[in-house]
N, C-alpha and C positions, 0 to 999 in steps of 0.2 A: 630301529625301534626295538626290533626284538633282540639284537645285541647290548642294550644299553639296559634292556632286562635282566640278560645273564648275567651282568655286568653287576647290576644291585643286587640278584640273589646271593652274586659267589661273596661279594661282601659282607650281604649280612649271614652268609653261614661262617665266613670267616671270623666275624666275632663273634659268631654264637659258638664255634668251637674254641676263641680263646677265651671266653667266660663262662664254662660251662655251668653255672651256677648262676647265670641269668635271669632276667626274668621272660626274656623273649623265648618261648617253643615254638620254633618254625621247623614244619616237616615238607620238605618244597615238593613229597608226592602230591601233594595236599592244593598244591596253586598250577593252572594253566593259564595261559596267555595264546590266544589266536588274534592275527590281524590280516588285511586285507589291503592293495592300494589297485586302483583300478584305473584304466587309462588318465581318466581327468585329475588324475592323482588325491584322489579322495580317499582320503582312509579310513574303513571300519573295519572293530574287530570288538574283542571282547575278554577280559580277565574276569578268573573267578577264584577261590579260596574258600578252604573252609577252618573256623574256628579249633580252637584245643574243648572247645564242646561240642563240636562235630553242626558247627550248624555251616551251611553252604550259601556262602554271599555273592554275589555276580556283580556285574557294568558290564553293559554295552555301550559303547561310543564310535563317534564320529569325528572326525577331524577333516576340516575343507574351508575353503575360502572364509566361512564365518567362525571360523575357531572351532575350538576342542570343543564339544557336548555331549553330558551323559544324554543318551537314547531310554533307557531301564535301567536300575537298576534297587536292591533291595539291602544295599549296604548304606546308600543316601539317596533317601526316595526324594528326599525333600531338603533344599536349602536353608541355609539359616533366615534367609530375608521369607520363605515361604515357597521360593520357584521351584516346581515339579520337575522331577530329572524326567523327561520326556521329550528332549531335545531340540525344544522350541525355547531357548533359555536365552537366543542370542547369542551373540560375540562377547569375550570380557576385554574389557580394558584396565589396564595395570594402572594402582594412584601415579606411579610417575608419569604415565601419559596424562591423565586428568588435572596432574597439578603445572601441567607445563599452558594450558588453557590461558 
């Protein structure tokens, strides 16, 4: 996971240094990512970032047998249907599994 992060930073600085007239300012002091896998192979961790106005956004998540869940977070506290990131969201299912019903 954490290689397939370095993975998308080095890309997007790589267009951001072949556009530099952009409108993307990403300063990657500016983002961390910690994660965690623990024997039952459960993984929490947490990224965070701050704005080109200096404001500091977080997620905490989870990832396990019931799917990826935000835990907190104040980047999307809240879903579009209304569900609380508090990581009681359930499991999602993708429309292609739904439409195979």
């Amino acid at each position: 996971m954490k290689f397939s992060l370095f993975v998308l930073l080095g890309l997007v600085a790589a267009v951001t240094l072949a556009h530099p007239d952009s409108v993307l300012d990403l300063d990657l002091d500016d983002i961390h990512h910690e994660q965690d896998i623990d024997d039952d192979q459960v993984i929490t961790g947490s990224y965070s970032w701050t704005s080109p106005e200096g404001t500091e956004f977080f997620v905490r998540y989870v990832a396990d047998e019931d799917g990826y869940r935000v835990l907190e977070s104040n980047a999307v506290p809240v879903s579009a249907n209304g569900v609380r990131a508090n990581g009681q969201q359930g499991s999602f299912d993708s429309s292609e599994e739904d439409s195979r019903k």
